[in-house]
PDB file with SEQRES, HELIX, SHEET and CRYST1 records, atoms N, CA, C and O in Angstrom:
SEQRES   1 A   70  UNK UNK UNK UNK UNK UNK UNK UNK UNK UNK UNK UNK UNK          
SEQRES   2 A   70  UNK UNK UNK UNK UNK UNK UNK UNK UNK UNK UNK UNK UNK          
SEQRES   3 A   70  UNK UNK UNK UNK UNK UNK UNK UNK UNK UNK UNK UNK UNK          
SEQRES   4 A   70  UNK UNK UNK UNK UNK UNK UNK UNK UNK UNK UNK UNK UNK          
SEQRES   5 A   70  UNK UNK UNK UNK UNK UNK UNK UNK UNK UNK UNK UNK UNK          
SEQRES   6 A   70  UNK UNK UNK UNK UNK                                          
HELIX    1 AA1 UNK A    7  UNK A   15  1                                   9    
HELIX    2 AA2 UNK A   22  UNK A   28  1                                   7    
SHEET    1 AA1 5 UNK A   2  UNK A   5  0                                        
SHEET    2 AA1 5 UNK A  58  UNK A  66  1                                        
SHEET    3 AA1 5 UNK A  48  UNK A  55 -1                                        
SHEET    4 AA1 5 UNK A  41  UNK A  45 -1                                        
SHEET    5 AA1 5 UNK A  33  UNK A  34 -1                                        
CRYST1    1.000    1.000    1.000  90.00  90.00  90.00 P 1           1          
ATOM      1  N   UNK A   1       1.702 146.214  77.832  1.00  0.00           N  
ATOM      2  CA  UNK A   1       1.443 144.849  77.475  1.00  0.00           C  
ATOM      3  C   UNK A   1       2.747 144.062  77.450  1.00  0.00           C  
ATOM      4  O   UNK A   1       3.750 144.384  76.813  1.00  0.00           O  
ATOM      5  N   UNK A   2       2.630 143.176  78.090  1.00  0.00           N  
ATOM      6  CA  UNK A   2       3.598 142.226  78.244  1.00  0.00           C  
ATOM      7  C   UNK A   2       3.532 140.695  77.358  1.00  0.00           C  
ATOM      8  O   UNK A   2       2.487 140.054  77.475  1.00  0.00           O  
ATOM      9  N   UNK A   3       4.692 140.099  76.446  1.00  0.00           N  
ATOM     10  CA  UNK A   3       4.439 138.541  75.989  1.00  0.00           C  
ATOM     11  C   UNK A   3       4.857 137.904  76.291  1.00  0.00           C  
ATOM     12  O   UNK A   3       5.868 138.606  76.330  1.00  0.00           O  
ATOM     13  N   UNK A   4       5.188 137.010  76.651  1.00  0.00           N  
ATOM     14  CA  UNK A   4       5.671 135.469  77.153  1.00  0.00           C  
ATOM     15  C   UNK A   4       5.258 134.441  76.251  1.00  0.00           C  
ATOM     16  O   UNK A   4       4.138 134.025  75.954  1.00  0.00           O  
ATOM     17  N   UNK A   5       6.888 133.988  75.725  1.00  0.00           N  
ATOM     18  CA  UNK A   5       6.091 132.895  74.929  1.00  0.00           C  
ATOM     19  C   UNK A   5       6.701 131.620  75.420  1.00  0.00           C  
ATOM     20  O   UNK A   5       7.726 131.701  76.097  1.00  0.00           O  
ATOM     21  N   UNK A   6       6.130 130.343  75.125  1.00  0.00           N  
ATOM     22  CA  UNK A   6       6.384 129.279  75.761  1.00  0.00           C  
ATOM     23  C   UNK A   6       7.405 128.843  74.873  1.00  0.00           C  
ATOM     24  O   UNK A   6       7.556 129.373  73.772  1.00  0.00           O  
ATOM     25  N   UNK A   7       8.383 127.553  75.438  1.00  0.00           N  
ATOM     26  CA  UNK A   7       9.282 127.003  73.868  1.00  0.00           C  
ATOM     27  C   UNK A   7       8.726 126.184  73.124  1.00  0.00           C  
ATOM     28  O   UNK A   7       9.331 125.677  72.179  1.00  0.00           O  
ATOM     29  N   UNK A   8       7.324 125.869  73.445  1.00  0.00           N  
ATOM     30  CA  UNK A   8       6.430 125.387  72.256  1.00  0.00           C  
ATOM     31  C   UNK A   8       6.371 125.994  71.484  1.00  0.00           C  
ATOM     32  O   UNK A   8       6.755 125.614  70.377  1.00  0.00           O  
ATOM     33  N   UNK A   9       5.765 127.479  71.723  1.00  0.00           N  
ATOM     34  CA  UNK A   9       5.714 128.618  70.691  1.00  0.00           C  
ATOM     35  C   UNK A   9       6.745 129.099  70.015  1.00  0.00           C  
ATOM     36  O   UNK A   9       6.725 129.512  68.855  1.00  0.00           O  
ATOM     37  N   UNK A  10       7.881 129.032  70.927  1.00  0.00           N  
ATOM     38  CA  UNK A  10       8.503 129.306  69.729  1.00  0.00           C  
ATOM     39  C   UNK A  10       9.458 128.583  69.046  1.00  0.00           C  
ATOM     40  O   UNK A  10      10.204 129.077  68.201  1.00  0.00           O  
ATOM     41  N   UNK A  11       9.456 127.052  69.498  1.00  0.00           N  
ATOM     42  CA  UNK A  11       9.685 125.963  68.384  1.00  0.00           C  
ATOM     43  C   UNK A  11       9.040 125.846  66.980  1.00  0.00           C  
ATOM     44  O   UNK A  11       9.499 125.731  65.844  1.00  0.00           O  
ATOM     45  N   UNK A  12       7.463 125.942  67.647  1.00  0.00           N  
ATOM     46  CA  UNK A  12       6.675 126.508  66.495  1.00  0.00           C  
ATOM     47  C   UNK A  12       6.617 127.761  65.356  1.00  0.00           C  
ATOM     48  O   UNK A  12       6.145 127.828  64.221  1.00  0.00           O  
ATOM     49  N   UNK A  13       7.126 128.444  65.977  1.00  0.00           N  
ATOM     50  CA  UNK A  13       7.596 129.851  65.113  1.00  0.00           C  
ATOM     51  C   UNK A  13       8.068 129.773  64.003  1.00  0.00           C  
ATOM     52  O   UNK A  13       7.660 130.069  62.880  1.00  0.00           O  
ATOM     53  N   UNK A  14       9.665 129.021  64.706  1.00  0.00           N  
ATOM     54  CA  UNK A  14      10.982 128.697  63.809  1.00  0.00           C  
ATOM     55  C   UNK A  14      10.780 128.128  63.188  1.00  0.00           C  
ATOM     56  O   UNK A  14      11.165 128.493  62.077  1.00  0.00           O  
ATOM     57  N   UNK A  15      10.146 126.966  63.221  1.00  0.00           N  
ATOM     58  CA  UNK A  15       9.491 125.503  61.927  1.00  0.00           C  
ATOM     59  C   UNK A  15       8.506 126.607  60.836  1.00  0.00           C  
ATOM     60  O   UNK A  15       8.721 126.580  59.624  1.00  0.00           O  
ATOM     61  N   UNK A  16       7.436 127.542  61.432  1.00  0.00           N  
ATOM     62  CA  UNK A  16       6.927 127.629  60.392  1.00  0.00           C  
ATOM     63  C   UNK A  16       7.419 129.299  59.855  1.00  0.00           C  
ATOM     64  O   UNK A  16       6.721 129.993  59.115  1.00  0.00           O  
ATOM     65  N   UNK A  17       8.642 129.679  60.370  1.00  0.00           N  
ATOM     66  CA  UNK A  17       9.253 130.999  59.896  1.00  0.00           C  
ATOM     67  C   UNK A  17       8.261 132.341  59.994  1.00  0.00           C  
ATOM     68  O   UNK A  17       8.089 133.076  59.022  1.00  0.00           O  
ATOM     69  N   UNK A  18       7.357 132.662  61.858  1.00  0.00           N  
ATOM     70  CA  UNK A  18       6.971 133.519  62.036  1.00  0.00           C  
ATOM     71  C   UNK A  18       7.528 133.895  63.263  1.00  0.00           C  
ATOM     72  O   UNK A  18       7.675 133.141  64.225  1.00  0.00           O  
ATOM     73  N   UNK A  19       7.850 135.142  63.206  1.00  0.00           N  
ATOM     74  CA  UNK A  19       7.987 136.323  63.810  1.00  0.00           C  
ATOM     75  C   UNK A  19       7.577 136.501  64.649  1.00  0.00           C  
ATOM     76  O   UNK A  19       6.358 136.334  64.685  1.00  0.00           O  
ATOM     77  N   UNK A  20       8.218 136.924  65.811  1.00  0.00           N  
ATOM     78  CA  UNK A  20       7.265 137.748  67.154  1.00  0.00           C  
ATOM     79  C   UNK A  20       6.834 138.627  67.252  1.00  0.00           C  
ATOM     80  O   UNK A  20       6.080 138.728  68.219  1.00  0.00           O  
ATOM     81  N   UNK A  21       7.026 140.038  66.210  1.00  0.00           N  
ATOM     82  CA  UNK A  21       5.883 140.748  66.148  1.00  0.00           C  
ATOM     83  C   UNK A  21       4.830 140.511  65.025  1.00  0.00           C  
ATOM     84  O   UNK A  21       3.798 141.160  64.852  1.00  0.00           O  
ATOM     85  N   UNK A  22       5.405 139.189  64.112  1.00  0.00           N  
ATOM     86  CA  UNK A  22       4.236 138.701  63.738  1.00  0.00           C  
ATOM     87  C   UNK A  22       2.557 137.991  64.733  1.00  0.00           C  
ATOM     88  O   UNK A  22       1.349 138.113  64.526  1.00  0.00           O  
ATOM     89  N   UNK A  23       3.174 137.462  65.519  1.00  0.00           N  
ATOM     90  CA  UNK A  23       2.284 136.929  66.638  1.00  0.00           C  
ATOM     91  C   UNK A  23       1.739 137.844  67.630  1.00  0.00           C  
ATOM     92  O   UNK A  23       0.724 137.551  68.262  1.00  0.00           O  
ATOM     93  N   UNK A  24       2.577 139.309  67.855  1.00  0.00           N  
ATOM     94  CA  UNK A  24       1.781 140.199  68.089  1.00  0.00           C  
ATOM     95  C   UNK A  24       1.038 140.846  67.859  1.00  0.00           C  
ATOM     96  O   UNK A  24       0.269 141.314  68.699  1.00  0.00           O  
ATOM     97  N   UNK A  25       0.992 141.257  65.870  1.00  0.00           N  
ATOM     98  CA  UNK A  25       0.069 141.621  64.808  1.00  0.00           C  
ATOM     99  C   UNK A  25      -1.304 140.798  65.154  1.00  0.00           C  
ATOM    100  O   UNK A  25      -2.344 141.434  65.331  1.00  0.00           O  
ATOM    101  N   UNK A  26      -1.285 139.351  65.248  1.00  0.00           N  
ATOM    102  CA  UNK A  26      -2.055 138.622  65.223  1.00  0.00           C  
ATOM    103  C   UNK A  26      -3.147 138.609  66.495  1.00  0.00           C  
ATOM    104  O   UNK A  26      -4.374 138.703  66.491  1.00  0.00           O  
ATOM    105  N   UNK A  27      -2.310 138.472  67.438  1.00  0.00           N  
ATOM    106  CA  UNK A  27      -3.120 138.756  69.030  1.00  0.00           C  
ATOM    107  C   UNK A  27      -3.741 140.102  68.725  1.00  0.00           C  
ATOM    108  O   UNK A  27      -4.937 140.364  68.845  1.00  0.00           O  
ATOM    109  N   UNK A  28      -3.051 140.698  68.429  1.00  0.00           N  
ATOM    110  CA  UNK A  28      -3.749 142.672  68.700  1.00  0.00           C  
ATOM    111  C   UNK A  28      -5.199 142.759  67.612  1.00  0.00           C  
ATOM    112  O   UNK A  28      -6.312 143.128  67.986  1.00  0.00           O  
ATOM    113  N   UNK A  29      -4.811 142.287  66.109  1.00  0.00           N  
ATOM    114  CA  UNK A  29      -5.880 142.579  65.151  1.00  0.00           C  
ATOM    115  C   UNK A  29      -6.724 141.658  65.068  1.00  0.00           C  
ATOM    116  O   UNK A  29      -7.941 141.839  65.064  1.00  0.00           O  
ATOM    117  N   UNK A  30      -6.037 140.351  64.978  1.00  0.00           N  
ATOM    118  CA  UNK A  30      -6.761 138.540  64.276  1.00  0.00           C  
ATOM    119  C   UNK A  30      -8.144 138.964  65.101  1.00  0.00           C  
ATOM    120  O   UNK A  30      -8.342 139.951  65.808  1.00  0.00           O  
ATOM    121  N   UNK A  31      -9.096 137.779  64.730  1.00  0.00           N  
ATOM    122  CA  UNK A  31     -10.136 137.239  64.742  1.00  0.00           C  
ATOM    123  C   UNK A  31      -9.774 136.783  66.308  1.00  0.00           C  
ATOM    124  O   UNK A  31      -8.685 136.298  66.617  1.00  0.00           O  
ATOM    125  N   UNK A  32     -10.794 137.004  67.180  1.00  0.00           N  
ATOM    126  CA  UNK A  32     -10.688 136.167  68.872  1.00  0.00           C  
ATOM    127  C   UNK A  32     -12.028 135.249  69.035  1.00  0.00           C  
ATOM    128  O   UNK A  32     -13.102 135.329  68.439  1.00  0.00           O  
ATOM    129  N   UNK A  33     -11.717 134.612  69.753  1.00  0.00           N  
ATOM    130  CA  UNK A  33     -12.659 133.371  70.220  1.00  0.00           C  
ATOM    131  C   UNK A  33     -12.338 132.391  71.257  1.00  0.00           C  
ATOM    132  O   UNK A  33     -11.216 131.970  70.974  1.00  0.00           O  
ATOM    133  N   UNK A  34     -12.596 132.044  71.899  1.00  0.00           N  
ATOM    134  CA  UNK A  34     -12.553 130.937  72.777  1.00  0.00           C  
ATOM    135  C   UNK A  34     -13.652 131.479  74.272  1.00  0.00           C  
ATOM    136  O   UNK A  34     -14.628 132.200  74.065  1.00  0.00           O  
ATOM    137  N   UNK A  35     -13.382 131.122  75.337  1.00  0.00           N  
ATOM    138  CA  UNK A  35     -11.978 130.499  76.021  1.00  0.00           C  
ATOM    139  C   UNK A  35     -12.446 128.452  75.424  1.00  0.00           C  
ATOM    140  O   UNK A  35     -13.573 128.013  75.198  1.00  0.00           O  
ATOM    141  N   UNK A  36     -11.252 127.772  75.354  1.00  0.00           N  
ATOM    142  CA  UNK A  36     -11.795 126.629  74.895  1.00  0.00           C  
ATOM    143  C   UNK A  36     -11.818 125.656  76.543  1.00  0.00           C  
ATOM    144  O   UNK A  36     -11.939 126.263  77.607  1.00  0.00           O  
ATOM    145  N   UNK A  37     -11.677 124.067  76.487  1.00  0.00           N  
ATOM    146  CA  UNK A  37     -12.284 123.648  77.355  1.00  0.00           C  
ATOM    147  C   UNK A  37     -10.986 123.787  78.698  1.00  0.00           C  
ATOM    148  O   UNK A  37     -11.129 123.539  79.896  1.00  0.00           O  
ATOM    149  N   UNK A  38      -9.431 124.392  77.781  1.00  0.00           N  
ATOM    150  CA  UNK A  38      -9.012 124.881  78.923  1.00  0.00           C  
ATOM    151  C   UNK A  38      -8.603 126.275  79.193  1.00  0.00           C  
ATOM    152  O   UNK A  38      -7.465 126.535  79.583  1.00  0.00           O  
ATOM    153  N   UNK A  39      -9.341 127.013  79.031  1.00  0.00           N  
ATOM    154  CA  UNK A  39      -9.625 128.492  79.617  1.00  0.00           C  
ATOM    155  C   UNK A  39      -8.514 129.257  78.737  1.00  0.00           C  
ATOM    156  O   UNK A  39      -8.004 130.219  79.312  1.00  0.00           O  
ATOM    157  N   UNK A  40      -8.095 129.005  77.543  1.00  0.00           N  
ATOM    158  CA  UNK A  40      -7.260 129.650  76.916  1.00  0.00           C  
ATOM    159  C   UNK A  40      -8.022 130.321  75.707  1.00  0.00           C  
ATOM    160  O   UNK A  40      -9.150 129.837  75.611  1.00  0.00           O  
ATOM    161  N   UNK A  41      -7.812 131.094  74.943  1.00  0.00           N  
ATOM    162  CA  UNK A  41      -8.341 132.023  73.801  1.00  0.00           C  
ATOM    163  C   UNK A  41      -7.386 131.764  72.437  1.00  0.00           C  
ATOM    164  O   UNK A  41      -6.194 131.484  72.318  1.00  0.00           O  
ATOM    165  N   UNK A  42      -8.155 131.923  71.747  1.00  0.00           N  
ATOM    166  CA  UNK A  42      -7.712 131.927  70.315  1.00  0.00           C  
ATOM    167  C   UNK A  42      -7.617 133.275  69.823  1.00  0.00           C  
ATOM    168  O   UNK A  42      -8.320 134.154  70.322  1.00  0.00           O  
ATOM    169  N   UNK A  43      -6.731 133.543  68.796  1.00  0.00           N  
ATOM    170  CA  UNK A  43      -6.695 134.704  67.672  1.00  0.00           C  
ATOM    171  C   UNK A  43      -6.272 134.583  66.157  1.00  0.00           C  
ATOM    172  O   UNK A  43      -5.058 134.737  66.031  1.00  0.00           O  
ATOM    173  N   UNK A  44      -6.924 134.355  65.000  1.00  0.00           N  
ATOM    174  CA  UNK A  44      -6.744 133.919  63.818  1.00  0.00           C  
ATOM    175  C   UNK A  44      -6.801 135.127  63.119  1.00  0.00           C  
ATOM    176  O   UNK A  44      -7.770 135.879  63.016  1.00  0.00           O  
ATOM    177  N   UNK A  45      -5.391 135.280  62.527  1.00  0.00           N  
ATOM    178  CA  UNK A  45      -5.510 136.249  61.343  1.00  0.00           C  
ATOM    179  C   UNK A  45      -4.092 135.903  60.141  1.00  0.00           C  
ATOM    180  O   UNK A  45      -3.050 135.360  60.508  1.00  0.00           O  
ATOM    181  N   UNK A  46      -4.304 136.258  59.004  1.00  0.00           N  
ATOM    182  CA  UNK A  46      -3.665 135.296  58.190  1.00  0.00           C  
ATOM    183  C   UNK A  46      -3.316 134.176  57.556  1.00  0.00           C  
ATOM    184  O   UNK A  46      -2.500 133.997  56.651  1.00  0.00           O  
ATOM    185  N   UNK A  47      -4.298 133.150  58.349  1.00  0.00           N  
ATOM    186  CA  UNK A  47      -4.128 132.026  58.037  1.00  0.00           C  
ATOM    187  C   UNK A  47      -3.250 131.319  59.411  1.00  0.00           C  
ATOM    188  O   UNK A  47      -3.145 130.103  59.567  1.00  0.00           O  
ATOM    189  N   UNK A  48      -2.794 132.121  60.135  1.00  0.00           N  
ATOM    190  CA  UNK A  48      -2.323 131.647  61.517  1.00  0.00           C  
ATOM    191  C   UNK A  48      -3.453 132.236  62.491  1.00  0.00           C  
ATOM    192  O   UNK A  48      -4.110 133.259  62.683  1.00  0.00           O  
ATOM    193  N   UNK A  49      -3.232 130.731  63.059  1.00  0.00           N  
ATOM    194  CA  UNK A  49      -4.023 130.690  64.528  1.00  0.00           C  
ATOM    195  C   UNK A  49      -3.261 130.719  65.919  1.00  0.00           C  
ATOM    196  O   UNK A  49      -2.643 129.686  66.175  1.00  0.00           O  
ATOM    197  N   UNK A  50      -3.198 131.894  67.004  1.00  0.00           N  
ATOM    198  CA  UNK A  50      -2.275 131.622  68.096  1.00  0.00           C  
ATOM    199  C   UNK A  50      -3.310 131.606  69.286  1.00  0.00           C  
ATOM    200  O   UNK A  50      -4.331 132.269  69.470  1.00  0.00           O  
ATOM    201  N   UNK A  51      -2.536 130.368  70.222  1.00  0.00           N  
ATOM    202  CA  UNK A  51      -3.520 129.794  71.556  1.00  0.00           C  
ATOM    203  C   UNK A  51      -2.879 130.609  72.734  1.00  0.00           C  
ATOM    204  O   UNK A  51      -1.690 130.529  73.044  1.00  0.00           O  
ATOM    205  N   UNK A  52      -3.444 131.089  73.108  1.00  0.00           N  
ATOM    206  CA  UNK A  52      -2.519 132.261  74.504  1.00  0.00           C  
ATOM    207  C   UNK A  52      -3.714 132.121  75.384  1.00  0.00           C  
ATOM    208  O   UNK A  52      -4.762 131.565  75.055  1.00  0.00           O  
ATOM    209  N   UNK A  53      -3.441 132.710  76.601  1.00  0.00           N  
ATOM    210  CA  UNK A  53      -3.799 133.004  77.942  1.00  0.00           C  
ATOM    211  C   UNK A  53      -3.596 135.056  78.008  1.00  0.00           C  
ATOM    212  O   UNK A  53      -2.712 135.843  77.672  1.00  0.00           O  
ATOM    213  N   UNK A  54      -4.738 135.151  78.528  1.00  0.00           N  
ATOM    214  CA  UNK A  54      -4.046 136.674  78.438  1.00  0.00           C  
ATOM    215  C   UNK A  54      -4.828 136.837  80.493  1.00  0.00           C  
ATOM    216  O   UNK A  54      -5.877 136.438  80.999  1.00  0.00           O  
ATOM    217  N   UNK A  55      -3.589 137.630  81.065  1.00  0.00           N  
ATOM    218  CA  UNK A  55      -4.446 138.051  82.489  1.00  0.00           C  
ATOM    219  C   UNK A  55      -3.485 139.484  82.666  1.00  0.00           C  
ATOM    220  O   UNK A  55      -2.321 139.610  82.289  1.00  0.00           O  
ATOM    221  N   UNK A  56      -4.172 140.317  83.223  1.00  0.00           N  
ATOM    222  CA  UNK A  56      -3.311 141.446  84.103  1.00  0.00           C  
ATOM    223  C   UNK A  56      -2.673 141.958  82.726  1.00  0.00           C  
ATOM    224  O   UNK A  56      -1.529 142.364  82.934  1.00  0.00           O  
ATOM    225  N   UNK A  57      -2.949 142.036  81.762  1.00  0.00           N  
ATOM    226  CA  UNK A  57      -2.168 142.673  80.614  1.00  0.00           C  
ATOM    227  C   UNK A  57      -1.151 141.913  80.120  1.00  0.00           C  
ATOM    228  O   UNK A  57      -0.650 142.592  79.223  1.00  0.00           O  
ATOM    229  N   UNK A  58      -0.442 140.645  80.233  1.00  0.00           N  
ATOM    230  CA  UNK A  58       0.445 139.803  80.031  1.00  0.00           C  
ATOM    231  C   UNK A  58      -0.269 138.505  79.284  1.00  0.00           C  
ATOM    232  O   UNK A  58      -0.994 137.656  79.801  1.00  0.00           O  
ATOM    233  N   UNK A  59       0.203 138.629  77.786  1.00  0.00           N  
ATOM    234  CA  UNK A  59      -0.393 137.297  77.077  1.00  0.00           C  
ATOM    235  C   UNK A  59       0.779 136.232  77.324  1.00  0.00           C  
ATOM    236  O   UNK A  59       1.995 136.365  77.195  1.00  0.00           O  
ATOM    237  N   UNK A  60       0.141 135.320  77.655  1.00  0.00           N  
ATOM    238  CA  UNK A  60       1.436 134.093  77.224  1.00  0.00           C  
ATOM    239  C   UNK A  60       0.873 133.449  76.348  1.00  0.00           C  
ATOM    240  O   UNK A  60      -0.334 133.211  76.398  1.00  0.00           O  
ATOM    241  N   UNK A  61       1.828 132.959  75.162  1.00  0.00           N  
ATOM    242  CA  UNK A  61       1.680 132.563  73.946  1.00  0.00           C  
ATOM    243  C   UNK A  61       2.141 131.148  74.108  1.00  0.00           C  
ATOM    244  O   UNK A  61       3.313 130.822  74.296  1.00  0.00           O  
ATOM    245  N   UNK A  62       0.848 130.121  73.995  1.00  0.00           N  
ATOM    246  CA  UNK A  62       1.112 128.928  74.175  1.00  0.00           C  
ATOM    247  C   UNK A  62       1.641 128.378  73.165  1.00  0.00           C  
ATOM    248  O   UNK A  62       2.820 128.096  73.381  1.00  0.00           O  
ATOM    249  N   UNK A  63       1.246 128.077  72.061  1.00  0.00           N  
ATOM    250  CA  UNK A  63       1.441 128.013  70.630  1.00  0.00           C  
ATOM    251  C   UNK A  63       0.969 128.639  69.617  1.00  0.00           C  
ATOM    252  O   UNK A  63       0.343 129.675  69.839  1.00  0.00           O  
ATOM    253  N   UNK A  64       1.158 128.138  68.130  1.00  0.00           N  
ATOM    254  CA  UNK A  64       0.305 128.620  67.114  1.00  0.00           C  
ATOM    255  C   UNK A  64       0.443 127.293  65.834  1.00  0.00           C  
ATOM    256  O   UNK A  64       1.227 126.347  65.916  1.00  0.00           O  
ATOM    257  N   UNK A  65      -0.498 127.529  64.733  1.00  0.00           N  
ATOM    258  CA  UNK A  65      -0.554 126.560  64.157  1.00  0.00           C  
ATOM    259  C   UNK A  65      -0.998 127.355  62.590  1.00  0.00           C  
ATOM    260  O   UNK A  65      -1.532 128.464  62.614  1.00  0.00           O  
ATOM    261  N   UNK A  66      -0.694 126.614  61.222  1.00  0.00           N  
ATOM    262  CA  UNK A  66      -1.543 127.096  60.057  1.00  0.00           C  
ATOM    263  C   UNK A  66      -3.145 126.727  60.247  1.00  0.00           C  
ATOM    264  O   UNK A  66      -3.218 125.605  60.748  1.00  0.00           O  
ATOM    265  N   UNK A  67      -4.320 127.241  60.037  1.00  0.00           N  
ATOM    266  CA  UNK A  67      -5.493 127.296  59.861  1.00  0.00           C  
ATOM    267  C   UNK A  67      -5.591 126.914  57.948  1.00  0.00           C  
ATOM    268  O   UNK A  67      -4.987 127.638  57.157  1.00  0.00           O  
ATOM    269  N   UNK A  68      -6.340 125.833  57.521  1.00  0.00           N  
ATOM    270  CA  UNK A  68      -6.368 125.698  56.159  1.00  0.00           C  
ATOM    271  C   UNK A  68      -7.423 126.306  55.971  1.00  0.00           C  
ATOM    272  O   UNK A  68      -8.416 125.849  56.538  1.00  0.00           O  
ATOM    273  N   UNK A  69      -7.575 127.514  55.134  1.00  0.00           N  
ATOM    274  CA  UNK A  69      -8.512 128.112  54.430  1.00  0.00           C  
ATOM    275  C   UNK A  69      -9.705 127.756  53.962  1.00  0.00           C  
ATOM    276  O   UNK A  69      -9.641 127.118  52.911  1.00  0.00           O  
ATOM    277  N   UNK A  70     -10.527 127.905  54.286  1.00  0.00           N  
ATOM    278  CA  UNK A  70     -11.740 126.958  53.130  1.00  0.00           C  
ATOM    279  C   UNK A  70     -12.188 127.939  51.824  1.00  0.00           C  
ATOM    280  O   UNK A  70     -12.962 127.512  50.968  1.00  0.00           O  
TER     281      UNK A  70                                                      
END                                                                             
């Protein structure tokens, strides 16, 4: 398995002080869903949500964001 992350993602990282094998924890275990209306997938676990593309075994990690709890 291969990651690629974009410098969205990991602008986003640094602002919210997560980790890259945090975002790998997340892809591998989190919650999945999508593809949304542009063919990308979701994975939510922790309270973080990350937007990736996955093909051929290579995720690229578009961004990620906090999810507010309900």
């Amino acid at each position: 398995m291969y990651f690629i992350f974009s410098k969205h993602a990991i602008d986003r990282m640094f602002v919210r002080g997560i980790s890259k094998e945090e975002v790998k924890e997340i892809l591998l275990k989190g919650a999945k869903f999508g593809p949304n209306s542009r063919g990308l997938m979701h994975s939510r676990l922790y309270g973080i949500e990350v937007v990736y593309d996955r093909k051929n075994g290579t995720y690229k990690i578009v961004t990620l964001f906090r999810v507010k709890e309900r």
